[in-house]
N, CA, C and O of each residue as an XYZ file, in Angstrom:
712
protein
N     -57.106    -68.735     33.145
C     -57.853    -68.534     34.370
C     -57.595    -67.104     34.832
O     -56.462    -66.632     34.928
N     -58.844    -66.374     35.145
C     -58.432    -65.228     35.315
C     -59.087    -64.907     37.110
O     -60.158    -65.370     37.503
N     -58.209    -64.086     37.922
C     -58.488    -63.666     39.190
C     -59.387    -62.685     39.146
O     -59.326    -61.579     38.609
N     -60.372    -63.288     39.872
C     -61.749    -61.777     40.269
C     -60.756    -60.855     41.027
O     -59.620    -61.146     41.400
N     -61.323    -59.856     41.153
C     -61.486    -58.820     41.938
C     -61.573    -59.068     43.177
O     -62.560    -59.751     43.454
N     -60.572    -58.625     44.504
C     -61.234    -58.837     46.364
C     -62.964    -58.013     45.692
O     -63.124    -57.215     44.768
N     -64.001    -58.660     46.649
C     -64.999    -58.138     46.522
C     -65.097    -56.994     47.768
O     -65.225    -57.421     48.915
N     -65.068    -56.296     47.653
C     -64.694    -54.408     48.070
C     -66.486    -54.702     48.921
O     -67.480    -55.199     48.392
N     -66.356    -54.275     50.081
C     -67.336    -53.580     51.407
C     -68.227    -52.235     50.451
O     -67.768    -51.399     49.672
N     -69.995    -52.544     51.031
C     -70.563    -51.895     50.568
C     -70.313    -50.444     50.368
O     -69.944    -49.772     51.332
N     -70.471    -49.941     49.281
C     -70.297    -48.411     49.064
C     -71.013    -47.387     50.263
O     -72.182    -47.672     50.525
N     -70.641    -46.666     50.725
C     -70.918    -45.498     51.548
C     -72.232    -44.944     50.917
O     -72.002    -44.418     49.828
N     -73.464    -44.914     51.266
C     -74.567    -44.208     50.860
C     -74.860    -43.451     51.893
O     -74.796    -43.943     53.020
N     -75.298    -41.893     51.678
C     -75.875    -40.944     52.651
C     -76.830    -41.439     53.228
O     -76.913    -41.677     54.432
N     -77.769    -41.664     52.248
C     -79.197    -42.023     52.716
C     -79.080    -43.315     53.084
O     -80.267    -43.630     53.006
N     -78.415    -44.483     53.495
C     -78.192    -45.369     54.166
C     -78.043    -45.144     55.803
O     -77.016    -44.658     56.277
N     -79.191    -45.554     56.631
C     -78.526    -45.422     57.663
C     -77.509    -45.826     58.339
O     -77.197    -46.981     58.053
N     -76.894    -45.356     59.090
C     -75.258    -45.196     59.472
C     -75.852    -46.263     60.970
O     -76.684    -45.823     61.763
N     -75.281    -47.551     61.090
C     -75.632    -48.669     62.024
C     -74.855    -48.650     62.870
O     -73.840    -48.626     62.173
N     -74.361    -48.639     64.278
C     -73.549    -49.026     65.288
C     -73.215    -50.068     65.262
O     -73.995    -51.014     65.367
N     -71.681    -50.206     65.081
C     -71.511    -52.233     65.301
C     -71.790    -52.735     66.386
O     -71.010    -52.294     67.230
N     -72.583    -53.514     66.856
C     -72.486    -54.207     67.786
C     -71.146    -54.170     68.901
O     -70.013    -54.184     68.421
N     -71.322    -54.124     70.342
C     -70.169    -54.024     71.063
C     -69.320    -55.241     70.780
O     -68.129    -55.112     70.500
N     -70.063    -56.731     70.865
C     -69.425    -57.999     70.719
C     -68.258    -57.562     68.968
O     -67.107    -57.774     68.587
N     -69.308    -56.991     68.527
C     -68.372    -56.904     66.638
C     -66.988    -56.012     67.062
O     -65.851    -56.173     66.617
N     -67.433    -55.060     68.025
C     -66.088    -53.856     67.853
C     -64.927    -54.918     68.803
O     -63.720    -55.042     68.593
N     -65.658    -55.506     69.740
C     -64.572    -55.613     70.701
C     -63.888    -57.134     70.228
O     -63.110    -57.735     70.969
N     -64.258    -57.592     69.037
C     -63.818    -58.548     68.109
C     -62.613    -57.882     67.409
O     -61.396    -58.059     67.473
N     -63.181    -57.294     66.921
C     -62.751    -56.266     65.760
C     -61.050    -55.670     66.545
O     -59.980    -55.712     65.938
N     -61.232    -55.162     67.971
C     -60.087    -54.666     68.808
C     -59.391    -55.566     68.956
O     -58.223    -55.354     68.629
N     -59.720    -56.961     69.493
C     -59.172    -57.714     69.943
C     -58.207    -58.683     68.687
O     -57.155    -59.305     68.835
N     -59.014    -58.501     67.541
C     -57.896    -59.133     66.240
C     -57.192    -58.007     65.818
O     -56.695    -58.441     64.779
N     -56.776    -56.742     65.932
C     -56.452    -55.634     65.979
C     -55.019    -55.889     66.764
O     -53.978    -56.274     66.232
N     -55.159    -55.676     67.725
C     -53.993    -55.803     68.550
C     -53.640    -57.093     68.241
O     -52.463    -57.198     68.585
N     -54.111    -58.371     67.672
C     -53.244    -59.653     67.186
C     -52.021    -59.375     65.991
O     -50.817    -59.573     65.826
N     -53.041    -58.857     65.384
C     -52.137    -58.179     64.096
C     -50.977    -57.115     64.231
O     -49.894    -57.176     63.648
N     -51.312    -56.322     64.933
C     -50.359    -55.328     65.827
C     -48.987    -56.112     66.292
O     -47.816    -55.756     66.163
N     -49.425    -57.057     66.755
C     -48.168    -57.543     67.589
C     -47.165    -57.468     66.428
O     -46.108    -56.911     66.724
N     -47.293    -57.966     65.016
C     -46.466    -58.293     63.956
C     -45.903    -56.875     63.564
O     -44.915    -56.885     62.829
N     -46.364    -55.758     63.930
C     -46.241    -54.562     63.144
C     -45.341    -53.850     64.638
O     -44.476    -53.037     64.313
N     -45.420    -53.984     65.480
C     -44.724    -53.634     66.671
C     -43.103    -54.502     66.834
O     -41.954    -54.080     66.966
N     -43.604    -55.671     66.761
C     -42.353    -56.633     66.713
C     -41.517    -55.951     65.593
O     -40.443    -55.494     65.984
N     -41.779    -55.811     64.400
C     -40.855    -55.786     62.782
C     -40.066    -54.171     63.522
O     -38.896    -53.852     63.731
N     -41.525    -53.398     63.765
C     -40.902    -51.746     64.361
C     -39.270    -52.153     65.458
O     -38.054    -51.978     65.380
N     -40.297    -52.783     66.424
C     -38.912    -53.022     67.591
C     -37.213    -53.634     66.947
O     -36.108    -53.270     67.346
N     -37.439    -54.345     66.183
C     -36.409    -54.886     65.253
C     -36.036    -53.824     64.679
O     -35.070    -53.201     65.120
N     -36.657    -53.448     63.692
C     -35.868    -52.289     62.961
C     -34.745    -51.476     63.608
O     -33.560    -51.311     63.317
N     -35.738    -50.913     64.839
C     -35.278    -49.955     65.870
C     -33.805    -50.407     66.396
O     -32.658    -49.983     66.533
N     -34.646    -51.596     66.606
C     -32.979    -52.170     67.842
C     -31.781    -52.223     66.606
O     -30.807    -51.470     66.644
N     -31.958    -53.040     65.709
C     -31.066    -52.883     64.496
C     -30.520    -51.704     64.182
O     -29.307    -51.629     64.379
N     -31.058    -50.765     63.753
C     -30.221    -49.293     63.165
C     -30.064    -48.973     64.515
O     -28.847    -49.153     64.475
N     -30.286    -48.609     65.835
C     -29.716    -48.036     67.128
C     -28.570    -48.998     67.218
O     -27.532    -48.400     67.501
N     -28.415    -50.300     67.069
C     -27.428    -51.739     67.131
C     -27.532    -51.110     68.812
O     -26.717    -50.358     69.346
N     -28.917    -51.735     69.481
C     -29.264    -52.075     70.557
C     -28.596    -53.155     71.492
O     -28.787    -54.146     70.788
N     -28.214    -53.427     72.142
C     -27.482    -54.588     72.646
C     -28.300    -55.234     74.002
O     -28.405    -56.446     74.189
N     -28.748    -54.399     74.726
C     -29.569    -54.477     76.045
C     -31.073    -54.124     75.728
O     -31.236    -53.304     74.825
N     -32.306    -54.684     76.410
C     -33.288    -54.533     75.838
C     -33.607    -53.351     76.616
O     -34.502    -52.650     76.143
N     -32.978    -52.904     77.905
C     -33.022    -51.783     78.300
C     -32.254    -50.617     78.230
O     -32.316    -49.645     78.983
N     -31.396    -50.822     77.094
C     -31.022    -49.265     76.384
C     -32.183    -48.614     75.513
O     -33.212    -49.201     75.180
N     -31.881    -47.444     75.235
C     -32.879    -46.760     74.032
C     -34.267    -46.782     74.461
O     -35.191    -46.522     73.690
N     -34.432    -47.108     75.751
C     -36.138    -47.548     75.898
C     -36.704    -46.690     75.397
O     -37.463    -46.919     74.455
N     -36.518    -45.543     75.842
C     -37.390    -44.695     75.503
C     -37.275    -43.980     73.871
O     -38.161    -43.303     73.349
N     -36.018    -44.316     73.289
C     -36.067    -44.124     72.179
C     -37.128    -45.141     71.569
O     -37.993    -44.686     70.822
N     -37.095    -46.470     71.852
C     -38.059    -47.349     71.232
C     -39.524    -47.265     71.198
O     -40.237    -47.653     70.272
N     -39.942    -46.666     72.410
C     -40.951    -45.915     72.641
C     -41.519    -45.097     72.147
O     -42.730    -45.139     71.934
N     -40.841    -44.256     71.882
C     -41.415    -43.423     70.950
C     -41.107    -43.617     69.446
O     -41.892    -42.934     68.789
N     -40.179    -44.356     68.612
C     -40.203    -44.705     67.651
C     -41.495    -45.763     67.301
O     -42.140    -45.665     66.257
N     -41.787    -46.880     68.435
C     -43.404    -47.546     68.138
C     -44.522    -46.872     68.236
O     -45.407    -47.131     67.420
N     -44.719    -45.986     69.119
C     -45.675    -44.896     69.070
C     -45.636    -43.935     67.766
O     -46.397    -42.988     67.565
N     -44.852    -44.266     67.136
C     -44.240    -43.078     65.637
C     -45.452    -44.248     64.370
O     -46.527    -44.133     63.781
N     -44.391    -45.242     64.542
C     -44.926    -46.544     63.975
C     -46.002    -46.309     63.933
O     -46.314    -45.789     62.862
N     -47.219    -46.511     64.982
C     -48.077    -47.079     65.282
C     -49.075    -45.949     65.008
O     -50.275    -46.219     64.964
N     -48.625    -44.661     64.816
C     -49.641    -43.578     64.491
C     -49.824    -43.279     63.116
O     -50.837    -42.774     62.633
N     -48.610    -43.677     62.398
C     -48.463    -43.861     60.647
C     -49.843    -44.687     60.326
O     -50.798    -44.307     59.647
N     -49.634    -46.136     61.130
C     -50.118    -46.993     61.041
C     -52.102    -46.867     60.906
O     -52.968    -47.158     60.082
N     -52.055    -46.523     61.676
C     -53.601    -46.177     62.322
C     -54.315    -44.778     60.814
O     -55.259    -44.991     60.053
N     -53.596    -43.724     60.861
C     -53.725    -42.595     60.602
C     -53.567    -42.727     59.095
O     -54.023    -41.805     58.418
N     -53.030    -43.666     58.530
C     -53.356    -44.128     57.004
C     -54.051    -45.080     56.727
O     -54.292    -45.224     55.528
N     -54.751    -46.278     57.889
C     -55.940    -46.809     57.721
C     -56.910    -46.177     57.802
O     -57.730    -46.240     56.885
N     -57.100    -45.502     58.728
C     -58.506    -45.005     59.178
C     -58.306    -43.643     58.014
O     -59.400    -43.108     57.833
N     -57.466    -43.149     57.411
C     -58.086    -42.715     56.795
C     -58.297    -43.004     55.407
O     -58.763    -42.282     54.525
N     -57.886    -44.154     55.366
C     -58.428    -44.924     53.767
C     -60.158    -45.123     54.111
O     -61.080    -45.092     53.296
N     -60.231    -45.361     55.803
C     -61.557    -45.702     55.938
C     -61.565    -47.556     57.042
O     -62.498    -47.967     57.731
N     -60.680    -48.006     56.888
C     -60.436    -49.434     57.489
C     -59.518    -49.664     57.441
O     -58.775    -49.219     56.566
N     -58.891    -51.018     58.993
C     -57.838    -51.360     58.589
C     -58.181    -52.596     58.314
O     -59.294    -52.760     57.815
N     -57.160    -53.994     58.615
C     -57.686    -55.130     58.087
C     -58.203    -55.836     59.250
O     -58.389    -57.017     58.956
N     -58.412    -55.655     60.080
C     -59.058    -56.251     61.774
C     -60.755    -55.157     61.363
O     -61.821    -55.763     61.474
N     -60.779    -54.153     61.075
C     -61.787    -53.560     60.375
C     -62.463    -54.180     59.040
O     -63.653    -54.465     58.903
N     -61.851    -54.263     58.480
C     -62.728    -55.044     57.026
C     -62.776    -56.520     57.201
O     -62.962    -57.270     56.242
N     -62.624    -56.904     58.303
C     -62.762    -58.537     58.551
C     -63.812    -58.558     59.251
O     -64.497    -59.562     59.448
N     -64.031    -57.398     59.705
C     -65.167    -57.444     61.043
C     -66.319    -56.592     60.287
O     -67.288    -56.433     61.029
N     -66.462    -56.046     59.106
C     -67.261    -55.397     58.779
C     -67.541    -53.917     59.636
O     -68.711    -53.584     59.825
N     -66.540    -53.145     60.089
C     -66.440    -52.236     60.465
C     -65.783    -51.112     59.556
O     -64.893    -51.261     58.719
N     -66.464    -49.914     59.940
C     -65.769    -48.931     58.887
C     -65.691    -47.453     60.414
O     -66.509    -47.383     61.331
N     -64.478    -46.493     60.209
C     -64.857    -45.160     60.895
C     -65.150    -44.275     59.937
O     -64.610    -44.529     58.861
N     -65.951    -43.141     59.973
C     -66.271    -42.180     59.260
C     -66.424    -40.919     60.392
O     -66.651    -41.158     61.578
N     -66.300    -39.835     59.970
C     -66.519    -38.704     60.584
C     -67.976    -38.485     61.348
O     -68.921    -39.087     60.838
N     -68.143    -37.987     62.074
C     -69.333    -37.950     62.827
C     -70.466    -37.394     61.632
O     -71.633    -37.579     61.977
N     -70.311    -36.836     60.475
C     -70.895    -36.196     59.501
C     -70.959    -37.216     58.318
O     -71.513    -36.942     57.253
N     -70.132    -38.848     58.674
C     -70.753    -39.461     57.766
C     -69.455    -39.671     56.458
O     -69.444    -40.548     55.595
N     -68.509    -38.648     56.651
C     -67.708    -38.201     55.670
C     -66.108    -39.449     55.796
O     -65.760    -40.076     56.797
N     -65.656    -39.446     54.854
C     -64.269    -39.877     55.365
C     -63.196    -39.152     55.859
O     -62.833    -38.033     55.498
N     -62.597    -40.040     56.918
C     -61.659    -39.253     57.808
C     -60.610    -38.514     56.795
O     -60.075    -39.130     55.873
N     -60.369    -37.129     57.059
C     -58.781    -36.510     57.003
C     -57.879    -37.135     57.735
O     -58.036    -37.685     58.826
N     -56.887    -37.025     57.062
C     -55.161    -37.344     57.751
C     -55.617    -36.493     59.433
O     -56.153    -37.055     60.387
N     -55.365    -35.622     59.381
C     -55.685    -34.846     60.930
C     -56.665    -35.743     61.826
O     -56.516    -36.300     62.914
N     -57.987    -35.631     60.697
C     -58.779    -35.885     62.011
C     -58.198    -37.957     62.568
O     -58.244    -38.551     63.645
N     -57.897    -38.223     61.671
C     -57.427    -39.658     61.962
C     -56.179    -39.815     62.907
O     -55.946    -40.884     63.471
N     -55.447    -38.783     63.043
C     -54.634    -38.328     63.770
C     -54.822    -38.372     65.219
O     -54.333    -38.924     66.205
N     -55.959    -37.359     64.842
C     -56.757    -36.972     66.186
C     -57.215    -38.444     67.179
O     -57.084    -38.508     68.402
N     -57.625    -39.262     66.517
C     -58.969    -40.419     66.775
C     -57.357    -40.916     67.328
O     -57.274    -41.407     68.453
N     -56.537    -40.811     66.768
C     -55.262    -42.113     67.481
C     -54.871    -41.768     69.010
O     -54.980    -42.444     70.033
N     -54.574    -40.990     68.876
C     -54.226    -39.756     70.200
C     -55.473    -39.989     71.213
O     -55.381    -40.313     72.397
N     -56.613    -39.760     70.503
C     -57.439    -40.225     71.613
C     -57.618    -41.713     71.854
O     -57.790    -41.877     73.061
N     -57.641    -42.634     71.324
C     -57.538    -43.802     71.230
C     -56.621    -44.229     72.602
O     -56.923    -45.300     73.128
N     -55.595    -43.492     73.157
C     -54.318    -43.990     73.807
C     -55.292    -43.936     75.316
O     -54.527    -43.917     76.280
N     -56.860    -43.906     75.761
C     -57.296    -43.492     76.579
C     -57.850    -45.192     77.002
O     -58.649    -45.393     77.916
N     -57.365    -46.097     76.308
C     -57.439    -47.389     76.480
C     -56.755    -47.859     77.300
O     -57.102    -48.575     78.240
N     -55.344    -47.371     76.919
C     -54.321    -48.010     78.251
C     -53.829    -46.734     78.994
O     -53.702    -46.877     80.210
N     -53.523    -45.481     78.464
C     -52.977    -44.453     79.622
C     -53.379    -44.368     81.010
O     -52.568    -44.109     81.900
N     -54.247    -44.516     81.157
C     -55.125    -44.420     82.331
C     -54.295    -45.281     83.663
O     -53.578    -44.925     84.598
N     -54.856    -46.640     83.144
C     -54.166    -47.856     84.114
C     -52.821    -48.223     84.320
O     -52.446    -48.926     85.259
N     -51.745    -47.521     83.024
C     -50.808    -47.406     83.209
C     -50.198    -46.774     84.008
O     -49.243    -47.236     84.632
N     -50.737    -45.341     84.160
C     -50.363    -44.599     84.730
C     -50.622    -44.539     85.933
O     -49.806    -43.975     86.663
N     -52.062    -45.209     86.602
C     -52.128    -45.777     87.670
C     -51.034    -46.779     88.190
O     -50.425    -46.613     89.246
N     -50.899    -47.564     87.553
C     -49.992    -48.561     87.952
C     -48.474    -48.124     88.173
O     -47.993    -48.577     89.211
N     -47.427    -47.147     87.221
C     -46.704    -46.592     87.478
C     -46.918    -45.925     89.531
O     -46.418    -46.260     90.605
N     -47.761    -45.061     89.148
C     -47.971    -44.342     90.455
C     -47.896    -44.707     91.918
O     -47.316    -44.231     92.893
N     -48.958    -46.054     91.637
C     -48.865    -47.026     92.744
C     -48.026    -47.988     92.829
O     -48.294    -48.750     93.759
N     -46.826    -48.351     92.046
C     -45.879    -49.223     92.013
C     -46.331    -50.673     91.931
O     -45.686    -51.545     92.513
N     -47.366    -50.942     91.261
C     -48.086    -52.335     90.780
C     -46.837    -53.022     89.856
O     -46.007    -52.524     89.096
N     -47.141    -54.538     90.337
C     -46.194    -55.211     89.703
C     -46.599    -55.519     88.711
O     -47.696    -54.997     88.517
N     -46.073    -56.514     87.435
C     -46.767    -56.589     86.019
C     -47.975    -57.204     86.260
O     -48.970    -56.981     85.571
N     -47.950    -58.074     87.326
C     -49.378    -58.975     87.805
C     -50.829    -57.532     88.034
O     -51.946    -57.274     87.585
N     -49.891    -57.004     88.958
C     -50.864    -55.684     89.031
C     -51.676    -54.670     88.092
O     -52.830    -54.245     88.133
N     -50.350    -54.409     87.035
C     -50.926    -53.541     86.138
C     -51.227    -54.257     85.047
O     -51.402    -53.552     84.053
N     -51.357    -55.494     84.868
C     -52.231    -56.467     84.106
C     -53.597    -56.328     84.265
O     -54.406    -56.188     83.348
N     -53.897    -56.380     85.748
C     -55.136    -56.399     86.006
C     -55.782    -55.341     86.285
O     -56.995    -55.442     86.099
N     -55.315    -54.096     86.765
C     -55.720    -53.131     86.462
C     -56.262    -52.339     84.853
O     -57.365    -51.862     84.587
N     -55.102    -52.429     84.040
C     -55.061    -52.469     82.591
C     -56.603    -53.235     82.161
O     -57.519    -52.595     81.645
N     -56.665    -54.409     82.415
C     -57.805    -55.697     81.811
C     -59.281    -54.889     82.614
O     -60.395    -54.817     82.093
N     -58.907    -54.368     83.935
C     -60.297    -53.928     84.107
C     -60.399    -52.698     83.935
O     -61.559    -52.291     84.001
N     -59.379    -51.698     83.675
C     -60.146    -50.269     82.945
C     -60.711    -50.547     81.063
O     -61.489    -49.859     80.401
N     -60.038    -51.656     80.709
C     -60.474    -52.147     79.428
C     -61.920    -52.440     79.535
O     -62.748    -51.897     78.805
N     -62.187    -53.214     80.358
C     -63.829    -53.905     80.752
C     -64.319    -52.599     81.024
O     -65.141    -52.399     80.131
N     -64.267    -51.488     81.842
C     -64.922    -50.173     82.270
C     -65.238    -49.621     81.151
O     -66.378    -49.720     80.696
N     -64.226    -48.926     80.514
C     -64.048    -48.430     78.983
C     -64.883    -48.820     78.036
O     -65.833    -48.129     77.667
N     -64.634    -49.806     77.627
C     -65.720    -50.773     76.943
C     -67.057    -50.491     77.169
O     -67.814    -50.163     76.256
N     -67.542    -50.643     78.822
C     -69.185    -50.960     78.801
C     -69.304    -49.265     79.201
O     -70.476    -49.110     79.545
N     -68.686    -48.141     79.283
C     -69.183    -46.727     79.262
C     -69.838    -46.696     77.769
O     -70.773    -45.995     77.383
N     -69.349    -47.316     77.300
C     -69.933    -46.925     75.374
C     -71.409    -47.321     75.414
O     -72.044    -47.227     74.364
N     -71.835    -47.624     76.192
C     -73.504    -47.981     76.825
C     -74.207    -46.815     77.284
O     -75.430    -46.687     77.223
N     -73.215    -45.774     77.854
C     -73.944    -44.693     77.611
C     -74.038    -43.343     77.059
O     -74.545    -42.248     77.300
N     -73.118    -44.099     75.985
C     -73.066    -42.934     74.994
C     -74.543    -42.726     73.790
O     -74.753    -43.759     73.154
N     -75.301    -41.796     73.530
C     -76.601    -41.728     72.696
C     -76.488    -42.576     71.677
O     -77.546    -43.161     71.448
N     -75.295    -42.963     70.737
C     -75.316    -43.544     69.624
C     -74.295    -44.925     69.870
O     -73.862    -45.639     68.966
N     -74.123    -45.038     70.856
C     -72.956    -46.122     71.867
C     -72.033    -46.710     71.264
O     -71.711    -47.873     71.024
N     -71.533    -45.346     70.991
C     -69.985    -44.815     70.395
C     -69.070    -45.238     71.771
O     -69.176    -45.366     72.991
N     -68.272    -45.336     70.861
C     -66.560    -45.287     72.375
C     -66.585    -43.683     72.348
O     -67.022    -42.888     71.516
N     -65.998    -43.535     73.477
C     -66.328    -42.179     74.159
C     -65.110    -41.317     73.143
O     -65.148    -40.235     72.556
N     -64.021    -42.424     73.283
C     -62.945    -41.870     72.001
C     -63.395    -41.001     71.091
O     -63.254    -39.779     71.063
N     -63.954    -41.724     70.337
C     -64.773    -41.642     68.939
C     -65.876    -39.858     68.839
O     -66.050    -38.832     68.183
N     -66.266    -40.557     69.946
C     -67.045    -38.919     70.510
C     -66.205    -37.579     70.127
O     -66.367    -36.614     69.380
N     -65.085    -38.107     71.170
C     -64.330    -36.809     71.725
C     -63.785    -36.457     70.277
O     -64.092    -35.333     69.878
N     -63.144    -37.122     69.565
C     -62.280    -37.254     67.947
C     -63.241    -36.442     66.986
O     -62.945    -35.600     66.138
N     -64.486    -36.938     67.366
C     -65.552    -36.303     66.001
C     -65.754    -37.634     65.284
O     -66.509    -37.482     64.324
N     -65.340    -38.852     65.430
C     -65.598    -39.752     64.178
C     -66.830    -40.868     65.342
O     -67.344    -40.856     66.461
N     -66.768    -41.601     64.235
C     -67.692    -42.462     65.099
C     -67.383    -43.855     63.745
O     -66.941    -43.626     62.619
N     -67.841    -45.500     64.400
C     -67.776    -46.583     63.977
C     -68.973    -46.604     63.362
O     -69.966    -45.992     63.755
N     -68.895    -47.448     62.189
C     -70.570    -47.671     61.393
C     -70.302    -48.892     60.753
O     -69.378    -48.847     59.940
N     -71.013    -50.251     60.946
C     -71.370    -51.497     60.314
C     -71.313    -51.318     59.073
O     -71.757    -50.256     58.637
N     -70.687    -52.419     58.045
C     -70.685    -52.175     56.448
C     -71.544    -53.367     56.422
O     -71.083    -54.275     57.114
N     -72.612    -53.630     55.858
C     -73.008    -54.965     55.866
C     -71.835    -55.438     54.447
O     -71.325    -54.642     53.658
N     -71.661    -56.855     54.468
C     -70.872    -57.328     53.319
C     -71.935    -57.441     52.051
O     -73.157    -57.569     52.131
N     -71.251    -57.370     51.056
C     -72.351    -57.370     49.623
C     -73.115    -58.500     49.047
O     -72.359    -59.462     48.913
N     -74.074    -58.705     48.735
C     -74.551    -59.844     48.524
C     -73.290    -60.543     47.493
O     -72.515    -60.161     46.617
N     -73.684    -61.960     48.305
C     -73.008    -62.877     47.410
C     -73.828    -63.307     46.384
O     -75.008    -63.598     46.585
N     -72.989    -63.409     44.659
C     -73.554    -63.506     43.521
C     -73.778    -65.061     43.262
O     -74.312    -65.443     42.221
């Protein structure tokens, strides 16, 4: 008995037009994203606390902090620039450069950094104004909802991210089944 091949997302054609995923697809796509995340944040935080031999969950914070933010930009910045991650190829989503091209290490770099315009915002609101976690929950949940429906008025209704980065999201349809 022999194992096929994963059947691999349609090939990249120029002359294919380049489709917007659907908002419902991306914000699918985000939302199993950060499910998966949790596993890749958790293993990071472990590691961390382990080699620091952490004892309090409030020592090192900020070392941990920025070691998951380290994590988490590896993370991103060698999917996106393979082209997908796996919350992406489940959802039939791909990023490509605004030119269509596949991302560089840099520019995927770039797209992460801007990406952080999801939560910085409300965080930093919430810091400011001294919101409790109840607070900056809900603040957080509704600059997410804001964020989200601005991509409505973007010309090609891109996340504004995506804009600013140079890349943009494009639908893979899946390949016919044989």
């Amino acid at each position: 008995m022999t194992a096929s091949p994963e059947p691999e997302l349609a090939a990249p054609s120029d002359n294919a037009p380049h489709t917007t995923p659907s908002l419902k697809r991306r914000m699918a796509c985000w939302l199993y994203e950060g499910v998966l995340l949790f596993g890749v944040v958790f293993l990071s935080g472990y590691l961390f606390s382990t080699l620091s031999q952490t004892r309090n969950a409030l020592d090192h914070r900020l070392g941990m902090q920025a070691f998951v933010f380290l994590v988490l930009a590896i993370y991103f910045t060698w999917f996106w620039h393979k082209g997908q991650t796996l919350a992406m190829k489940t959802w039939h989503v791909r990023v490509r450069s605004r030119g269509g091209k596949p991302l560089t290490q840099k520019l995927a770099f770039i797209r992460y950094l801007w990406s952080w315009v999801w939560f910085v915002p409300p965080l930093l609101l919430a810091h400011v104004m001294g919101l409790g976690t109840g607070g900056t929950a809900l603040s957080t949940l509704a600059w997410i909802v804001i964020w989200m429906l601005a991509s409505r008025f973007h010309p090609d209704r891109q996340f504004w991210h995506d804009a600013w980065s140079g890349t943009r999201l494009e639908f893979v349809p899946p390949p016919p089944k044989a």
